[in-house]
C-alpha positions as CSV (number, residue, x, y, z in Angstrom):
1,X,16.4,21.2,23.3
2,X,18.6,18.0,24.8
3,X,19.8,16.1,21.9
4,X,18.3,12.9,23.1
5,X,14.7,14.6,22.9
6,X,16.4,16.3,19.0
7,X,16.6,12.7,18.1
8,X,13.5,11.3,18.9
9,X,11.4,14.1,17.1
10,X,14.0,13.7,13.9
11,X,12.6,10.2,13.8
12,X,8.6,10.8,14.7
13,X,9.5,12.9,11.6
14,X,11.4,11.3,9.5
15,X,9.1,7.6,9.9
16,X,5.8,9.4,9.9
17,X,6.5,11.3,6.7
18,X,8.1,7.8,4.8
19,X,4.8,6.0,5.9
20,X,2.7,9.0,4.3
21,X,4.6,10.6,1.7
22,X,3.6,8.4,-1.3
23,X,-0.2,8.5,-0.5
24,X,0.2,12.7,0.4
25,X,1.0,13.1,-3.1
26,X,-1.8,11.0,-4.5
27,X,-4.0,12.9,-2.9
28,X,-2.5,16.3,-3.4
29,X,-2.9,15.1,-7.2
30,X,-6.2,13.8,-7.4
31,X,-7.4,16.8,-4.5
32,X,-6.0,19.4,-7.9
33,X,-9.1,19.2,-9.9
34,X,-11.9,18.1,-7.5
35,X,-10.9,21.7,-6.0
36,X,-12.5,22.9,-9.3
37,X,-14.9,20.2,-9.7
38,X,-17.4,22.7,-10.2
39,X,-16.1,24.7,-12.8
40,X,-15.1,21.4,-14.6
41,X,-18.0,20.0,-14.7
42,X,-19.4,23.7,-15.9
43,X,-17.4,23.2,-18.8
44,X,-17.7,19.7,-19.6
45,X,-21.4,20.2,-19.2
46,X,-22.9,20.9,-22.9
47,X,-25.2,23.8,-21.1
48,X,-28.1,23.2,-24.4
49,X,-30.6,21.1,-22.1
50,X,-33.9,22.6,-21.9
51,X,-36.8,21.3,-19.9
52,X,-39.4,19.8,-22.4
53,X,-41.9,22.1,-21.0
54,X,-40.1,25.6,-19.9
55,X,-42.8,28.0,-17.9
56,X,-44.6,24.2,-17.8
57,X,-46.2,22.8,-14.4
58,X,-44.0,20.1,-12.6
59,X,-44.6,16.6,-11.8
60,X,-45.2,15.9,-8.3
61,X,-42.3,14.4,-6.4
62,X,-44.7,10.8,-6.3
63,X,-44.9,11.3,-9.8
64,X,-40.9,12.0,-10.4
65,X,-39.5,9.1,-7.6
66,X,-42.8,6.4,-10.4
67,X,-40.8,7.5,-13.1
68,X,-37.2,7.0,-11.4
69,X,-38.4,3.4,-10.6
70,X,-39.2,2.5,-14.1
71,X,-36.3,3.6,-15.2
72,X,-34.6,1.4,-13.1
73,X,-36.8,-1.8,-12.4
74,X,-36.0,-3.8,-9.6
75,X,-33.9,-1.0,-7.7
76,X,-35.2,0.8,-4.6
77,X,-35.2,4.4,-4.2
78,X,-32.1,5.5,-1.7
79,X,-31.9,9.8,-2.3
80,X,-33.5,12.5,-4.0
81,X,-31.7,16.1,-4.2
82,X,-32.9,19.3,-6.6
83,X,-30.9,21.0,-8.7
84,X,-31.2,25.0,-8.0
85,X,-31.1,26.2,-10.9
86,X,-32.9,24.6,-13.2
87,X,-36.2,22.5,-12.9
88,X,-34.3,19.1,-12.1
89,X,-34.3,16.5,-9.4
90,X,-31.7,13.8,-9.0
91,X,-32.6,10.2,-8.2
92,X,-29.9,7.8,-6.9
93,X,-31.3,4.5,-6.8
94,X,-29.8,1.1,-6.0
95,X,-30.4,-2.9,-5.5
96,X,-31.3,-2.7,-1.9
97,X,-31.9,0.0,0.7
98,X,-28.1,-0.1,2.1
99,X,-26.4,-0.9,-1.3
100,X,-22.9,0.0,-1.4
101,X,-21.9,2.8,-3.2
102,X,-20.6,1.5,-6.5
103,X,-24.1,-0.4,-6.5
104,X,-25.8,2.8,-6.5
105,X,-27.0,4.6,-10.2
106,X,-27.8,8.1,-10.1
107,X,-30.1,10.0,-13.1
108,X,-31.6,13.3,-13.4
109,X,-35.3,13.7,-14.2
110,X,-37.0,17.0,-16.1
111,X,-39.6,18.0,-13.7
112,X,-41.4,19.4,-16.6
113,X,-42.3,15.9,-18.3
114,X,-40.5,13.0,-16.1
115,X,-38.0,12.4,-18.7
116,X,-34.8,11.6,-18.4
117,X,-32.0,14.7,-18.4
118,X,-28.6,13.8,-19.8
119,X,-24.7,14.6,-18.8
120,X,-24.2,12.6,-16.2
121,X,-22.4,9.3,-17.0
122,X,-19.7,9.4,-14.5
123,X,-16.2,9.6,-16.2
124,X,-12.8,10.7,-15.0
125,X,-14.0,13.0,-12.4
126,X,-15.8,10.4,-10.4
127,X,-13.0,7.8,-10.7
128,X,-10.9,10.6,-9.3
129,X,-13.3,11.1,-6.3
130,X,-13.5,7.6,-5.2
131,X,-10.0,7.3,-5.7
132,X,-9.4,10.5,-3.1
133,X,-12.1,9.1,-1.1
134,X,-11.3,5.3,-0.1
135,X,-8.9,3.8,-2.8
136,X,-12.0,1.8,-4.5
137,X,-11.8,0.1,-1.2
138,X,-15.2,1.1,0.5
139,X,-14.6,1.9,4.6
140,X,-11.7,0.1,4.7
141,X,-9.7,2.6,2.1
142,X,-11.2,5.8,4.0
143,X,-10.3,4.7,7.5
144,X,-6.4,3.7,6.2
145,X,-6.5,7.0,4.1
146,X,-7.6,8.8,7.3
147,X,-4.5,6.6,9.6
148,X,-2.3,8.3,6.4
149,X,-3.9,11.8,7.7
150,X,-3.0,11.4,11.3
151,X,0.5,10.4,10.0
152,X,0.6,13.7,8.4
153,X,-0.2,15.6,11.4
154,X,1.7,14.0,12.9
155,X,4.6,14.6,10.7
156,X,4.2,17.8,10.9
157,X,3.9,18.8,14.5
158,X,7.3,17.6,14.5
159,X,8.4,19.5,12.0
160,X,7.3,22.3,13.3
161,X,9.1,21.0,16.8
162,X,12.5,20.6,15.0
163,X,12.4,23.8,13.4
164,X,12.6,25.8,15.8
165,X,16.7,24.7,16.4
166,X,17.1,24.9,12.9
167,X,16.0,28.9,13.3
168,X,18.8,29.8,15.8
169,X,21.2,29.2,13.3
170,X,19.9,30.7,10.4
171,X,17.3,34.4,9.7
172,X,13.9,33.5,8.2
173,X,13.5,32.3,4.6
174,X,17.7,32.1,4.2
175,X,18.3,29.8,1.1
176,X,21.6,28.9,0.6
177,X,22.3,28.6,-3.0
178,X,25.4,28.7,-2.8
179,X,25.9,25.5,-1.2
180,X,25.3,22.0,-1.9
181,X,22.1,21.0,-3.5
182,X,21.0,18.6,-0.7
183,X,21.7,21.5,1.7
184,X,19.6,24.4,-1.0
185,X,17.0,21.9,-0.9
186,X,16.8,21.5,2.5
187,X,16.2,25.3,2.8
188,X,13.3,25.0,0.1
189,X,12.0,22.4,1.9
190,X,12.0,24.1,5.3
191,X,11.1,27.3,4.4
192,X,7.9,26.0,2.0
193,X,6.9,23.4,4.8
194,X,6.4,26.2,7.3
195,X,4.6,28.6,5.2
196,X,1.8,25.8,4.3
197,X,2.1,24.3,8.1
198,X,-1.6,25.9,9.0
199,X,-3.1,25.1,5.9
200,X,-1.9,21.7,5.4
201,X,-2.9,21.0,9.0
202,X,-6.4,22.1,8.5
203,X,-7.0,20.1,5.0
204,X,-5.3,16.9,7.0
205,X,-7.5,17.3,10.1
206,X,-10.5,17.6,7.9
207,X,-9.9,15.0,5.7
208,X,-9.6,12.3,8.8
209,X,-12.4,13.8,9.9
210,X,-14.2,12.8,6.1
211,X,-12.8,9.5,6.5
212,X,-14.7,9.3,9.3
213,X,-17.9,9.7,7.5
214,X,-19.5,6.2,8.0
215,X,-18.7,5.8,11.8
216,X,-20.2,9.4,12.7
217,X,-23.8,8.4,10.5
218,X,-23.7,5.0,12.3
219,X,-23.4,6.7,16.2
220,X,-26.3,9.6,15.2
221,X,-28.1,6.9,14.1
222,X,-27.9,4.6,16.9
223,X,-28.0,7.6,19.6
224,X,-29.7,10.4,17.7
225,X,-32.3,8.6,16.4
226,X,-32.9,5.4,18.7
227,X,-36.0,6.6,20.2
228,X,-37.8,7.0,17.2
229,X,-37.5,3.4,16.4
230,X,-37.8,1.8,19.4
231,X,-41.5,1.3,18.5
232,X,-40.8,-1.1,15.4
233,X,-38.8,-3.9,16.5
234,X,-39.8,-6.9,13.7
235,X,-40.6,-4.6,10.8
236,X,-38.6,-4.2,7.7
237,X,-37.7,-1.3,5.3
238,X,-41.0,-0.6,3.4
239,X,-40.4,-1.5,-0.2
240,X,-41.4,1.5,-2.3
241,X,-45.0,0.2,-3.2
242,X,-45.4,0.3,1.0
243,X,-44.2,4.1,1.3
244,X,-46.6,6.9,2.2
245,X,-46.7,9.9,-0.2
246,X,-43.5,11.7,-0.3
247,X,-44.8,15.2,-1.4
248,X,-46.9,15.2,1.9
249,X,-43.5,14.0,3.5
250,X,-41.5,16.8,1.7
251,X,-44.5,19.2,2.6
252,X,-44.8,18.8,6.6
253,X,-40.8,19.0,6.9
254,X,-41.0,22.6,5.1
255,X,-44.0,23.4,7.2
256,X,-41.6,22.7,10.2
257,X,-38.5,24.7,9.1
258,X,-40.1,27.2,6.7
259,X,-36.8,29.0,7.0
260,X,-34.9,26.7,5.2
261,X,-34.4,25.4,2.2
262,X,-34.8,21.6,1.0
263,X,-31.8,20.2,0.4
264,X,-32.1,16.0,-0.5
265,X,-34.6,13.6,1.0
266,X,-32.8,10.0,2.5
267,X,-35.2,6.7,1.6
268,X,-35.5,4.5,4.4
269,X,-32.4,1.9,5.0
270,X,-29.6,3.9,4.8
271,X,-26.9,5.7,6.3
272,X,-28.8,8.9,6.4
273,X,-32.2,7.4,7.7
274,X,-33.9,4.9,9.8
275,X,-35.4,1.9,8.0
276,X,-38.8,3.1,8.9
277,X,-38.7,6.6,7.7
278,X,-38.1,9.4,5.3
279,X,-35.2,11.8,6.2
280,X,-35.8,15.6,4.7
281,X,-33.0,17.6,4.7
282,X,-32.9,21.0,4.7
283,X,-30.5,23.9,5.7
284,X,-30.3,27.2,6.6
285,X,-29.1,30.1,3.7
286,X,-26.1,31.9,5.2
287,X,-22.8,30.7,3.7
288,X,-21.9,29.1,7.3
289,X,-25.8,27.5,7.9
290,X,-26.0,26.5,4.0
291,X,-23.9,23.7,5.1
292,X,-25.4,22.3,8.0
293,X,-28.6,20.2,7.4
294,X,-31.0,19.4,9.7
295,X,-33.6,16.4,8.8
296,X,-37.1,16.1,9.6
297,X,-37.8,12.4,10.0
298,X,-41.5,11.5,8.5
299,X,-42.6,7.9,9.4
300,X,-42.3,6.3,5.0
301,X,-45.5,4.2,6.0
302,X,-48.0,6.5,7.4
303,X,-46.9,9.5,6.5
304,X,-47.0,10.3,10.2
305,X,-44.6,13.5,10.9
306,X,-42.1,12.0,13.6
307,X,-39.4,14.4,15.1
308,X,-36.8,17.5,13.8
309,X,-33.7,16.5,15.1
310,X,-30.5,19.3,15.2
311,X,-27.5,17.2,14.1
312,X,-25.2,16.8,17.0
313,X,-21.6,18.6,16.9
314,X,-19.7,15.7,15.7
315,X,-22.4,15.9,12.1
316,X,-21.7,19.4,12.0
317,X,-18.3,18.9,12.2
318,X,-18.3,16.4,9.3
319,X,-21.2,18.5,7.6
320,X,-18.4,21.6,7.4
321,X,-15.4,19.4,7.1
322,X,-16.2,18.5,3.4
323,X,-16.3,21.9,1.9
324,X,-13.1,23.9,3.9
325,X,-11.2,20.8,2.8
326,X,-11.8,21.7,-1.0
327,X,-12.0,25.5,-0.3
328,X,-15.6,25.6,-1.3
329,X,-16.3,28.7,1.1
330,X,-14.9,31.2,-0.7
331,X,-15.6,30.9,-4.4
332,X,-12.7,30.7,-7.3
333,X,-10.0,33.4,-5.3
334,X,-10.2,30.5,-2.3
335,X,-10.1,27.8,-4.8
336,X,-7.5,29.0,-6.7
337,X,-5.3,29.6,-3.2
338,X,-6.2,26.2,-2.0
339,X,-4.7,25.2,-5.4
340,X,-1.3,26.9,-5.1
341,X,-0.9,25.3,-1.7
342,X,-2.0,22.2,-2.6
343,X,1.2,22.4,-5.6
344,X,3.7,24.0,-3.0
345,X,2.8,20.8,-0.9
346,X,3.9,18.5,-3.0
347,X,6.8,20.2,-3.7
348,X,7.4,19.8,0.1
349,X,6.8,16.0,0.1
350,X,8.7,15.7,-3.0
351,X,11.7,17.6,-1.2
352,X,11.7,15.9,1.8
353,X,11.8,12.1,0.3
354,X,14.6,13.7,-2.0
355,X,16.4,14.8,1.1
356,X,15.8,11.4,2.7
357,X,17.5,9.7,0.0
358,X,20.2,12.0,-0.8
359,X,21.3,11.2,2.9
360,X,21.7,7.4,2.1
361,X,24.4,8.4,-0.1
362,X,27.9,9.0,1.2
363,X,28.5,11.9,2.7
364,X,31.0,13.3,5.0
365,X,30.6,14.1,8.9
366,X,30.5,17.3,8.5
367,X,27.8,17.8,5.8
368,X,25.9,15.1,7.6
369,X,26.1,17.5,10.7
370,X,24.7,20.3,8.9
371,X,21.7,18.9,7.4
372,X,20.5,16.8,10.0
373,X,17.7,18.6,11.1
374,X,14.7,18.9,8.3
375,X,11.5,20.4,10.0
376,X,7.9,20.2,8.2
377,X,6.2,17.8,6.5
378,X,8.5,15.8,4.5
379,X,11.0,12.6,5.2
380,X,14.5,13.0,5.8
């Protein structure tokens, strides 16, 4: 490689990785325990809730979104999920049909008598979440979060680029203790950055692509789904008192997919729907399939069965981006890899600004010469 092309990648690398480094490691630290959010909130989770009614009948879904409602007066209904194991469904509520997210209130409801189920007040975990997820700053913190993401990639192509040089000189995994810390560290950081290159791209790419949640419902929405409301230009979102039963709703989507399994049902007015109809989503039951939903639109006024719609690629693509970015496919051994990157990570983007600022001390020619190229993920 010509120096003058050596030079250029050194500072893609060294600018992309300042830019990124400090918001990397937030979200190495707060990505730690939502990797085990599910075995946190197991244990946080008191586990002595009973239905009021075990072996009992359940409420209809009507009879479950009446009692969500008055529970919340004033609000509008905006989703509905089921838990799977136990006789639960989850209302999320909210001042208006596209209300923002911290607007929205979500509550669990005992099938068995309407009433409502406690344990979920929010807490650390969910400040951790929307903290990972857009900075408290709505759209505009997921698509800077996401630039930070492309930053990374970025960062590391070149990383990878200048490390090849850097091999010629040296075997594999060489650490030279021996020598000065800035150069030992600049072996730790090299050698950790390309063992976690593949990984570390795959969680980046997928969490721009999660970023990217709000403009991928917005284009299904406008070309997925534009035919089916071409027919009600002038009407508004039906205000629950206006909405057609949604057990028929729920029933004629399962009658159309009877292979699947209900997953959450959208309300008219938001990201997930139209404004004019119920969205039932369901998904398949393989570990791939259980991923990917696929809605059944139901017109909310009449009750009218409208249209199954696949998702398109780029849904799919967000659909399966979520979980592989928490290592959700592979139980706790996945998990607890996923982990043990995510620590060796920061270790790498704690190196690399170390190195960066080790080099703004003074140093002589020769050492300077040695440790100019730092491959990987990190500034220098």
């Amino acid at each position: 490689m010509k120096q003058k092309t050596l030079t250029l990648w050194s500072a893609v690398h060294k600018w992309t990785s300042l830019i990124c480094t400090a918001f990397m490691l937030m979200l190495c630290l707060t990505g730690l325990p939502l990797i085990f959010h599910d075995e946190i909130d197991a244990l946080t989770d008191s586990g002595d809730w009973q239905p009021a009614n075990p072996g009992g009948p359940l409420l209809s879904l009507d009879q479950l979104l009446d009692a969500a409602l008055t529970h919340r007066p004033g609000e509008v209904p905006l989703f509905m999920s089921f838990d799977t194991d136990r006789p639960v469904v989850n209302v999320t509520t909210g001042p208006t049909p596209d209300a923002a997210a911290g607007d929205m209130h979500f509550a669990s409801f005992d099938r068995t008598s309407g009433e409502v189920v406690p344990g979920h007040e929010g807490g650390v975990m969910d400040f951790i979440l929307q903290l990972h997820t857009d900075l408290f700053l709505g759209l505009p913190g997921m698509l800077f979060l996401g630039a930070m993401g492309v930053l990374l990639v970025l960062a590391m192509v070149s990383g990878v680029v200048l490390y090849a040089p850097f091999m010629r000189k040296l075997d594999f995994g060489t650490l030279r203790s021996n020598r000065s810390k800035r150069l030992k560290w600049l072996d730790y950081h090299n050698l950790l950055g390309i063992v976690t290159v593949a990984w570390l791209t795959v969680v980046g790419l997928t969490g721009v692509v999660n970023t990217l949640a709000t403009p991928i419902l917005e284009t299904w929405q406008n070309r997925s789904l534009a035919d089916l409301t071409a027919g009600y230009q002038g009407a508004t979102v039906p205000s629950p008192q206006e909405m057609a039963s949604l057990d028929d709703a729920v029933a004629q989507a399962r009658e159309a997919a009877a292979d699947m399994t209900l997953q959450f049902v959208a309300f008219p007015g938001g990201d997930w729907s139209t404004d004019y109809h119920y969205a039932v989503f369901l998904h398949g039951n393989t570990p791939l399939t259980s991923h990917i939903v696929t809605p059944a639109l139901v017109d909310a006024r009449t009750g009218a069965f409208a249209a199954m719609r696949e998702m398109p690629w780029y849904n799919k693509t967000l659909a399966l981006s979520g979980p592989l970015h928490f290592g959700d496919y592979g139980g706790l051994p996945l998990k607890l890899l996923w982990a043990l990157l995510d620590v060796i990570t920061m270790v790498v983007l704690i190196s690399g600004l170390y190195l960066w600022l080790a080099r703004r001390s003074p140093v002589t020619g020769a050492a300077h010469r040695q440790t100019q190229t730092s491959p990987t993920g990190g500034a220098s």
